[in-house]
C-alpha positions as CSV (number, residue, x, y, z in Angstrom):
1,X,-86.4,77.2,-50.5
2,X,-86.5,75.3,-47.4
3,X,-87.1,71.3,-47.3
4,X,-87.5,69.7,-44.2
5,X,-86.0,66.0,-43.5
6,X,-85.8,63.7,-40.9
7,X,-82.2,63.3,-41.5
8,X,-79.9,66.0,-42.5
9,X,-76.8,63.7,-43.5
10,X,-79.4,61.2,-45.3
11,X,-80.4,63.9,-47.5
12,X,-77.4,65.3,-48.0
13,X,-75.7,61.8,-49.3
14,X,-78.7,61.2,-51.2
15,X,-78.7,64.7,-53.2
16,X,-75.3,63.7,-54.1
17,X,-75.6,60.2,-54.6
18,X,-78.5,61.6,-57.7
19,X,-75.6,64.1,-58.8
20,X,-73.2,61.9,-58.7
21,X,-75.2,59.8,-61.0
22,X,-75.0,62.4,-63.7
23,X,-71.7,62.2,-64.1
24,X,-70.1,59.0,-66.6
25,X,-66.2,60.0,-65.8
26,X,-63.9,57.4,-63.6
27,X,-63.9,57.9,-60.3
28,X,-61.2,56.7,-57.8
29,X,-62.1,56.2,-54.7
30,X,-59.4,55.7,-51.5
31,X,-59.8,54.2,-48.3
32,X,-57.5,52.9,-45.6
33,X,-56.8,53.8,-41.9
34,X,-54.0,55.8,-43.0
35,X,-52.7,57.6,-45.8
36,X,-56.2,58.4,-47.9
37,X,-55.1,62.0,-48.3
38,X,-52.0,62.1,-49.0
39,X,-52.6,59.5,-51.8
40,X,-55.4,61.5,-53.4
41,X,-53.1,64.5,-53.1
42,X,-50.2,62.6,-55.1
43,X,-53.0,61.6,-57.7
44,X,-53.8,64.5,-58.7
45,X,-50.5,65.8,-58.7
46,X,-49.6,62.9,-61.3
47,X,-52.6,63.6,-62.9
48,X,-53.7,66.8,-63.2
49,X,-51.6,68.5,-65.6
50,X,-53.3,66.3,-68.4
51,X,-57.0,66.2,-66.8
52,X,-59.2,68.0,-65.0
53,X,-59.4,66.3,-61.8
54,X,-62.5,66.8,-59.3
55,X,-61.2,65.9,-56.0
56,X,-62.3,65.7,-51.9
57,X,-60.9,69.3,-50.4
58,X,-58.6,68.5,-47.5
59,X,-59.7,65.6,-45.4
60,X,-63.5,65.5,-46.7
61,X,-64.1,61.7,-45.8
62,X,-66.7,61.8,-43.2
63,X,-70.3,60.7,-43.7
64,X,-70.8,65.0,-44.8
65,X,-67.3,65.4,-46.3
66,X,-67.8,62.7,-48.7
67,X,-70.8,63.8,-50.6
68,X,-69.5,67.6,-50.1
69,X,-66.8,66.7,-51.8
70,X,-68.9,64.6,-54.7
71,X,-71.1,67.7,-54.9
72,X,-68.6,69.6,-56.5
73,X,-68.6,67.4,-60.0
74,X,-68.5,69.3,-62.6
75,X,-69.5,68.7,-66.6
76,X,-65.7,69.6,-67.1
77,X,-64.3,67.0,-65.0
78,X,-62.6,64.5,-66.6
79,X,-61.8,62.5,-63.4
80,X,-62.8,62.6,-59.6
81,X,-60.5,61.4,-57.0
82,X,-61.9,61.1,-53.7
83,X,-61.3,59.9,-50.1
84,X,-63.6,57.8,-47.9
85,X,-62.9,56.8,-44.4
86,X,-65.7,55.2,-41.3
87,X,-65.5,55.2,-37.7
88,X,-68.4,52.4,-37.4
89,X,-69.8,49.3,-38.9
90,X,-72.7,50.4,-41.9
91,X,-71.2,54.0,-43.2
92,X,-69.2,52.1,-46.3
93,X,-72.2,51.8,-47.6
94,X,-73.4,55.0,-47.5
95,X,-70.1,56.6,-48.5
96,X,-70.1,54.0,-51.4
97,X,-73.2,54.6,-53.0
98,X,-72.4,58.6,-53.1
99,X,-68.8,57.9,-54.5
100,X,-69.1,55.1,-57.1
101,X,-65.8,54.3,-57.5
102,X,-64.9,52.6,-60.9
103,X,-61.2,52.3,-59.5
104,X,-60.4,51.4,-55.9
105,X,-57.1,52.1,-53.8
106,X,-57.2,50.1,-50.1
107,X,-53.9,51.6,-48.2
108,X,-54.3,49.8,-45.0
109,X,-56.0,48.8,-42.0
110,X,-54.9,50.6,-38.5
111,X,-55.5,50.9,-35.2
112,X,-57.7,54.5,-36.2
113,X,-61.4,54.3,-34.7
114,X,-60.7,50.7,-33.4
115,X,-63.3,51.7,-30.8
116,X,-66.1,51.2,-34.3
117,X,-65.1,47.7,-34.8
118,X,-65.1,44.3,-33.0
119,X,-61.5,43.8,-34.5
120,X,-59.5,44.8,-37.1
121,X,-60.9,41.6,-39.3
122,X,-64.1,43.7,-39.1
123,X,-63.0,47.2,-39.8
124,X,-61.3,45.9,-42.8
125,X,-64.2,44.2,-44.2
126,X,-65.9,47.2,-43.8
127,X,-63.4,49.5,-45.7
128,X,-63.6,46.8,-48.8
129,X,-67.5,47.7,-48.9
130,X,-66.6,50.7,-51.1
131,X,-65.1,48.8,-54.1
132,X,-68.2,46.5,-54.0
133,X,-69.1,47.8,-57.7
134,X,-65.2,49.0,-58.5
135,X,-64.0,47.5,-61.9
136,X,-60.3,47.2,-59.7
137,X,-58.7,48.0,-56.7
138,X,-55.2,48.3,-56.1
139,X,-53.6,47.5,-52.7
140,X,-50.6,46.3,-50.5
141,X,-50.4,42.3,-51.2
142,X,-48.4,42.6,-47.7
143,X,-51.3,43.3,-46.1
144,X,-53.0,40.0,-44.8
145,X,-56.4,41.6,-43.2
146,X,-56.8,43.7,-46.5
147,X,-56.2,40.9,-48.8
148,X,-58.7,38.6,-46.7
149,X,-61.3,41.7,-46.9
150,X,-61.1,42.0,-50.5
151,X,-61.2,38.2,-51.3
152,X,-64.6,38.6,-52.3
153,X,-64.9,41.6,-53.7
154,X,-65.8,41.2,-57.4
155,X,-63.5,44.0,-58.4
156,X,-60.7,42.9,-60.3
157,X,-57.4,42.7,-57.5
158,X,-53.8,44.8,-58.4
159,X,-51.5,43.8,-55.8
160,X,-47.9,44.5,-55.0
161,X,-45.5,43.6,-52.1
162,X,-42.6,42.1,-50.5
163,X,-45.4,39.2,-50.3
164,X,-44.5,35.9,-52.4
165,X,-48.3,35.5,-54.2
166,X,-48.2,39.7,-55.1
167,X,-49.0,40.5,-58.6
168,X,-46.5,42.8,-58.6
169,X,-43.3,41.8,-56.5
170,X,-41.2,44.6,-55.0
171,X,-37.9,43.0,-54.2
């Protein structure tokens, strides 16, 4: 069968945003300018020898990799771990309605596709989009444009740092 669509990566994100809404299991979803894959890569290293973990293959956080990588949810997953990351101002969105993410893990804003934004203020605003519906995300305290891009998110806030108001000091 053969469908034809006005939008290839429209369709795709939406056949997988209807999969992914099969599936009840919690999903954590990672975003940052840096370190999205080696984070997912050390969660389900943590994790995986207790659950079966659905995760994004390699670097799959693009506008295709994403839902690609939500495609692959399975009825024996017991947990999906995946990465999303933008280049411009209104993919979050997208990329949030195809992963769900019912846990959120913000590692930082970067100079990566600056050329996207109007500033870094921006891009992390952006980024926070994909915890919009996230019971918690987790994230560096230390980091002043994340914390002010979260500050109204309704997901509940883990923070740690060096910084004097984090949740959870490191000293």
């Amino acid at each position: 069968s053969f469908f034809q669509v006005s939008n290839a990566i429209d369709a795709l994100q939406e056949i997988a945003s209807y999969h992914r809404e099969h599936f009840k299991i919690p999903v954590i979803g990672i975003t940052g300018s840096n370190g999205k894959t080696i984070v997912k890569e050390w969660l389900y290293q943590l994790l995986s020898p207790d659950f079966s973990i659905v995760k994004s293959p390699g670097s799959y956080n693009s506008q295709t990799g994403v839902p690609l990588s939500v495609w692959n949810m399975g009825g024996h997953h017991q947990i999906g771990v995946f990465e999303a990351g933008i280049s411009r101002v209104g993919e979050m969105i997208r990329l949030e309605r195809v992963v769900r993410p019912t846990l959120g893990i913000f590692t930082n804003v970067g100079t990566a596709h600056d050329e996207g934004f109007s500033d870094q203020e921006e891009k992390a605003c952006e980024k926070a989009l994909l915890f919009k519906n996230s019971a918690a995300v987790i994230y560096c305290r230390d980091h002043t444009q994340v914390h002010r891009a979260l500050f109204s998110c309704p997901a509940e806030k883990v923070d740690w740092g060096f910084h004097d108001d984090a949740s959870v000091p490191v000293r």
